[in-house]
C-alpha positions in Angstrom: 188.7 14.2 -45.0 187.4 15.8 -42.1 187.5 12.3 -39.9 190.9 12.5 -40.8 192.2 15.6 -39.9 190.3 15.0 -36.6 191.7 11.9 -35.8 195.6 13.6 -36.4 194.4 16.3 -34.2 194.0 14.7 -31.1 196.5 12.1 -31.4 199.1 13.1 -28.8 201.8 11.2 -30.4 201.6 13.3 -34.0 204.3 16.1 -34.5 202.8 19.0 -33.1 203.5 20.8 -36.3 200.8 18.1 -38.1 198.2 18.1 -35.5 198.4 22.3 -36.1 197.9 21.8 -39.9 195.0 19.4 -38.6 193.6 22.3 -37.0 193.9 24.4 -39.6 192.4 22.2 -42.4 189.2 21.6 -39.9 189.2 25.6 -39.3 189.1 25.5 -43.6 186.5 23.0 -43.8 184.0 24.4 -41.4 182.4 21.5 -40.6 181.0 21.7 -37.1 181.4 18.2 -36.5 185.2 18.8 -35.4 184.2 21.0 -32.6 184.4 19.0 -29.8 187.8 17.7 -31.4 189.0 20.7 -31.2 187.9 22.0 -27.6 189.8 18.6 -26.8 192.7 20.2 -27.7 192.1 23.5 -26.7 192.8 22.5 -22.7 195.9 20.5 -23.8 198.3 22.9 -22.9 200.5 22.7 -25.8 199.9 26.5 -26.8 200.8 26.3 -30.5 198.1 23.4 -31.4 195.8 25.2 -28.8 196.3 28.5 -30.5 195.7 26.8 -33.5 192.4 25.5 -32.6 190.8 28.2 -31.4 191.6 29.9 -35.0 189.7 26.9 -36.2 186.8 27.6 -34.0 186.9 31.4 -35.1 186.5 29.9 -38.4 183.7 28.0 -38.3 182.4 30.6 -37.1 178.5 30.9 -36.8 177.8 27.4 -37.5 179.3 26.1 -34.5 176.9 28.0 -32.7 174.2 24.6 -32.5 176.3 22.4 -31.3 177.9 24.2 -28.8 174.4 25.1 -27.2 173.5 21.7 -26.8 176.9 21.2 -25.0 176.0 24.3 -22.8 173.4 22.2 -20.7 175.4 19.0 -20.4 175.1 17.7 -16.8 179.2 17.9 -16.3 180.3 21.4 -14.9 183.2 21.0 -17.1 181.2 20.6 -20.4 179.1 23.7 -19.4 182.5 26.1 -18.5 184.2 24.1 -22.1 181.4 25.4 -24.5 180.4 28.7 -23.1 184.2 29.2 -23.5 184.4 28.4 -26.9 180.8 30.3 -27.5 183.2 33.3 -26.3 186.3 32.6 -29.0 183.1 33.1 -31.9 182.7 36.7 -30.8 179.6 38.1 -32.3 179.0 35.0 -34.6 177.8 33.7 -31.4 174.8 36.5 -31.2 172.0 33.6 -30.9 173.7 32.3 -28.1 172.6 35.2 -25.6 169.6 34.0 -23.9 171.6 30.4 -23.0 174.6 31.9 -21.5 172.4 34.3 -19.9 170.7 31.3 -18.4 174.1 29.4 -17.0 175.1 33.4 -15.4 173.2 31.7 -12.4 174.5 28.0 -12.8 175.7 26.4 -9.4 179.2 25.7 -10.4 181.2 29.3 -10.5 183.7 28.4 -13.6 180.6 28.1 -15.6 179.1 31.2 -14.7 182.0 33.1 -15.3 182.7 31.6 -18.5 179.7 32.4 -19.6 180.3 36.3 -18.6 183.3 36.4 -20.2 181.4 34.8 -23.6 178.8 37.3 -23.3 181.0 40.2 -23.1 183.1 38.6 -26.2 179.9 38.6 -28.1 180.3 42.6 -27.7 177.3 44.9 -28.5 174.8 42.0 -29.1 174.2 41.2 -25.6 173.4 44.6 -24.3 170.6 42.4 -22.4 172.8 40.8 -20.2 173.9 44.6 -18.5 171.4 44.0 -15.7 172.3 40.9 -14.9 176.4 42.0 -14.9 175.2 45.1 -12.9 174.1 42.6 -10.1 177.4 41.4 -10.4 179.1 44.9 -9.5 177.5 43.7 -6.2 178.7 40.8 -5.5 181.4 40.3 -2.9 183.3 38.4 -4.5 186.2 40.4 -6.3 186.4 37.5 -9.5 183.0 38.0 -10.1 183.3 42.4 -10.0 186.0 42.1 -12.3 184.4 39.2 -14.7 181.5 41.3 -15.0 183.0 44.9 -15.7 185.4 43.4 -18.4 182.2 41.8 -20.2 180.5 45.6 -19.8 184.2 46.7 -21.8 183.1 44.4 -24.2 179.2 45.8 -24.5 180.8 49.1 -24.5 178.5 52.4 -24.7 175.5 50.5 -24.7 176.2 49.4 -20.8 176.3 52.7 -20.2 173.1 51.8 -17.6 176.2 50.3 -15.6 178.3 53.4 -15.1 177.2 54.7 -11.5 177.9 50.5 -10.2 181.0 50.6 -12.0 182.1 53.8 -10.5 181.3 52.4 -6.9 183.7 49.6 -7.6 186.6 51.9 -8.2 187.7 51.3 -5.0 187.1 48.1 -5.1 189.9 46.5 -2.5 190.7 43.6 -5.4 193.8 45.5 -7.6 192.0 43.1 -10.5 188.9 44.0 -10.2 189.8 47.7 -9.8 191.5 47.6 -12.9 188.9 45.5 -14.8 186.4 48.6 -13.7 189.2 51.5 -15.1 189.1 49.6 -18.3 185.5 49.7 -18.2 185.0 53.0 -17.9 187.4 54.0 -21.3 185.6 51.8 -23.4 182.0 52.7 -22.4 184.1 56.0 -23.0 182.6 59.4 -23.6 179.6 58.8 -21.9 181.5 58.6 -18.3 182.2 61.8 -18.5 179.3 62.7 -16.4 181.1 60.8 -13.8 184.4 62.8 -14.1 184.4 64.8 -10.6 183.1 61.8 -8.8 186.3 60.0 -10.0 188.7 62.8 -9.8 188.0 63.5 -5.9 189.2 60.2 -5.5 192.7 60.5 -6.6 193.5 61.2 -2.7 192.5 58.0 -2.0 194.9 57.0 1.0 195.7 53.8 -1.2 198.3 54.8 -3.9 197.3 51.6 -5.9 193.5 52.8 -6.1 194.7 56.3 -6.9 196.9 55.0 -10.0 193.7 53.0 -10.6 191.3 56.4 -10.5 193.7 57.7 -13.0 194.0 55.2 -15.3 190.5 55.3 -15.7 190.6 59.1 -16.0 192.8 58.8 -19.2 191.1 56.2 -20.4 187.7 58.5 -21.0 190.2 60.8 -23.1 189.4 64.4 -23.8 185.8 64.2 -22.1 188.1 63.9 -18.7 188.9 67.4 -19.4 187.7 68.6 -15.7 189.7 66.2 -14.2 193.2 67.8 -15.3 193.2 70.6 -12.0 193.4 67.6 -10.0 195.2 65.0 -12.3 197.9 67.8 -12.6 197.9 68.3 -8.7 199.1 64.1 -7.9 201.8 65.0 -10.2 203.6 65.7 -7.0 202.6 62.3 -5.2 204.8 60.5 -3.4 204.0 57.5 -5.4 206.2 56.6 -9.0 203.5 55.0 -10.2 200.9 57.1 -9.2 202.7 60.2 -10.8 203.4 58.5 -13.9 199.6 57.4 -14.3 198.4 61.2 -14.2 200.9 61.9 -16.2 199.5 59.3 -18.8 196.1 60.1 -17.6 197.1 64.5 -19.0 198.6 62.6 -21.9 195.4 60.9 -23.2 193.2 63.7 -22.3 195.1 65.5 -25.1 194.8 69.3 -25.9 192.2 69.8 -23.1 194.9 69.6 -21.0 196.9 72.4 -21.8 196.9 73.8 -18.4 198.8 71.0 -17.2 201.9 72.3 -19.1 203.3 73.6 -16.3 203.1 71.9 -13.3 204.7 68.9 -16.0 207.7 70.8 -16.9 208.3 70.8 -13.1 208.6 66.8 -13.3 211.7 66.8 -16.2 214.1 66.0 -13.5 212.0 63.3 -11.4 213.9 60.8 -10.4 212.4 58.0 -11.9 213.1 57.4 -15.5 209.2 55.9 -16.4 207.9 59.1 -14.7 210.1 61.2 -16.6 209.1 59.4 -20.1 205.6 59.7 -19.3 205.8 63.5 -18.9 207.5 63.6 -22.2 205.1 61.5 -24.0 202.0 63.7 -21.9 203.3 66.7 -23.5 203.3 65.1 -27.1 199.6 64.2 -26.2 198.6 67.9 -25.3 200.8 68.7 -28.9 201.4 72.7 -30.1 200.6 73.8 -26.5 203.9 72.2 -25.2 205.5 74.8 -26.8 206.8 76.5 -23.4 208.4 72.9 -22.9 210.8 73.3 -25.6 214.0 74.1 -23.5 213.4 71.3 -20.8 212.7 68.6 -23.1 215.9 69.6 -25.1 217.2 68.6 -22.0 215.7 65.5 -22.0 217.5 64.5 -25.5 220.4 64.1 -23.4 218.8 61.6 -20.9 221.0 58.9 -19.8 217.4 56.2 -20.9 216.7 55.9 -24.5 212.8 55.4 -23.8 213.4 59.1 -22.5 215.1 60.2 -25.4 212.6 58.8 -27.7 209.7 60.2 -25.9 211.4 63.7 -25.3 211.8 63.7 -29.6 208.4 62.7 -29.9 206.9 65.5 -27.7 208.7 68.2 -30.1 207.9 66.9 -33.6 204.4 67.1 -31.7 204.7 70.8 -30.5 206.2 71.4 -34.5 207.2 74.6 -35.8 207.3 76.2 -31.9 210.1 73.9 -31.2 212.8 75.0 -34.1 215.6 75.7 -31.6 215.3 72.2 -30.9 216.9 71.5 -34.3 220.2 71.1 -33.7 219.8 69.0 -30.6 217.2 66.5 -32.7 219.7 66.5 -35.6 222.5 65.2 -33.4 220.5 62.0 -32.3 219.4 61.5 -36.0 222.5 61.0 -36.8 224.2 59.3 -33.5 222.2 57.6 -31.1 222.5 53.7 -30.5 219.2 53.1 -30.7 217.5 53.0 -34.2 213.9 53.4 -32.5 215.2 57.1 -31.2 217.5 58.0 -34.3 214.0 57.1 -36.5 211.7 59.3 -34.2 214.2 62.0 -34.2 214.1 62.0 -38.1 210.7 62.1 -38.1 210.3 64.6 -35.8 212.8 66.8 -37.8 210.2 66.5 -40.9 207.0 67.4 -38.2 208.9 70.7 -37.1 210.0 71.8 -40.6 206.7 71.1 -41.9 205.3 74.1 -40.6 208.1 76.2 -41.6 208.3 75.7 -45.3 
């Protein structure tokens, strides 16, 4: 039956619902014949069919692999880009792929080349090989190709960790992409950038506000190991920038209990002007958890904040803190029971529970 599904696949005038179902029965079968049926589809634009056939793809699974590499070397550009794609959508099923996509990282056309980046960071772990070859790439001048490389070293993750002083050089980078690609980068080669902490924290006076949201971003996204950054994350606090101010403030969140010190200078923010900042105090202060306990009066405060995000955030911060915040009580009970949004009367329930817990 496998012709037949085929055949209802790629017949533009079948209900999309049917030609989805004739993804999904090929996707069962896992016959690799109905690959190139279903990379057909894949660029069709109708999203729910194309959806569908990638699932189908993922399905296959390993056995697609052969037939795809054979595709990979077709003398059409497009062929090459459409099957190192699809190599990508098999993840690490697609491990004996490496050394060919490897190969068409140099190919003439560019779509190609990056496809085959993006495949080879999909594949994860299993092409730790191909981190020289992306750390050329941090090179280039060409911003696509910085950020199509440091998303493939995400993918790698700590084994690219031979990538970490290019990726740190690109921080900067002037492409807001490729800048972000590289912060990304950084948290899920994770621990291992500590090293590269104060490098990245002297940057957050960067006279570009976007790059020093960037430097952040990538600050919290190392976690707790970004511990010596928190002097200085906790210093932009006071930048002129929303954004960059809510960043550190994410950035102390996500570096957790380490950033204690910061409990201060964050209390100072619970009347900033800008509702996100103010949220992402609250929530930084449910991140750093018991040691937000001098917080308890200002984010009681906050319970009364005109934005429900606010409201949420500020309940969440003192189930966090626990026991320390008791006189809190009343004010939690009160939006338990009568704020219009469910998402804040359930965290303030819950949040009762956390700070009772500790009491019992």
């Amino acid at each position: 039956m496998v012709w037949f599904w085929r055949l209802v696949l790629i017949t533009d005038w079948v209900p999309a619902e049917m030609r989805v179902r004739a993804a999904n029965q090929l996707g069962e079968a896992k016959n690799p014949s109905a690959i190139r049926s279903l990379m057909r589809v894949r660029h069709q634009g109708n999203t729910p069919i194309a959806e569908a056939a990638v699932a189908a793809m993922k399905q296959i699974g390993a056995a697609a692999v052969e037939p795809l590499l054979k595709l990979l070397t077709h003398t059409t550009a497009a062929e090459r880009a459409n099957a190192a794609e699809a190599l990508g959508w098999l993840g690490k099923d697609a491990r004996p792929a490496v050394s060919a996509l490897m190969a068409r990282l140099s190919d003439p056309q560019t779509a190609v080349r990056i496809r085959a980046c993006e495949a080879l960071g999909r594949i994860g772990p299993g092409a730790v090989e191909a981190v020289p070859e992306f750390i050329n790439w941090l090179k280039d001048r060409e911003p696509r190709l910085v950020e199509t490389a440091a998303r493939a070293l995400g993918g790698i993750g700590p084994l690219a960790k031979d990538a970490l002083p290019a990726l740190i050089e690109q921080i900067t980078n002037f492409d807001k992409a490729a800048r972000e690609a590289v912060a990304e980068a950084l948290g899920k080669i994770g621990s291992l950038s500590r090293i590269f902490v104060p490098k990245l924290a002297a940057q957050l006076h960067h006279v570009d506000a976007d790059v020093r949201e960037t430097i952040a971003r990538a600050l919290g996204g190392i976690g707790p190991e970004a511990k010596a950054a928190v002097p200085m994350l906790s210093e932009q606090l006071g930048d002129v920038d929303r954004a960059v101010r809510a960043a550190c403030a994410k950035a102390i969140g996500q570096i957790g209990p380490n950033a204690a010190a910061a409990v201060p200078r964050l209390i100072e923010l619970f009347n900033d002007k800008d509702y996100g900042v103010r949220e992402h105090v609250a929530k930084a202060l449910a991140g750093i958890g018991p040691a937000s306990a001098p917080a308890v009066r200002g984010l009681i405060k906050l319970l009364q904040d005109d934005r429900g995000s606010v409201r949420h955030s500020a309940v969440e911060a003192l189930g966090a803190i626990g026991p320390a915040a008791q006189e809190a009580v009343g004010a939690i009970k009160a939006l338990a029971e009568k704020d219009k949004y469910a998402m804040v009367r359930d965290a303030a329930t819950k949040s009762l529970d956390a700070i009772s817990a500790g009491t019992r």
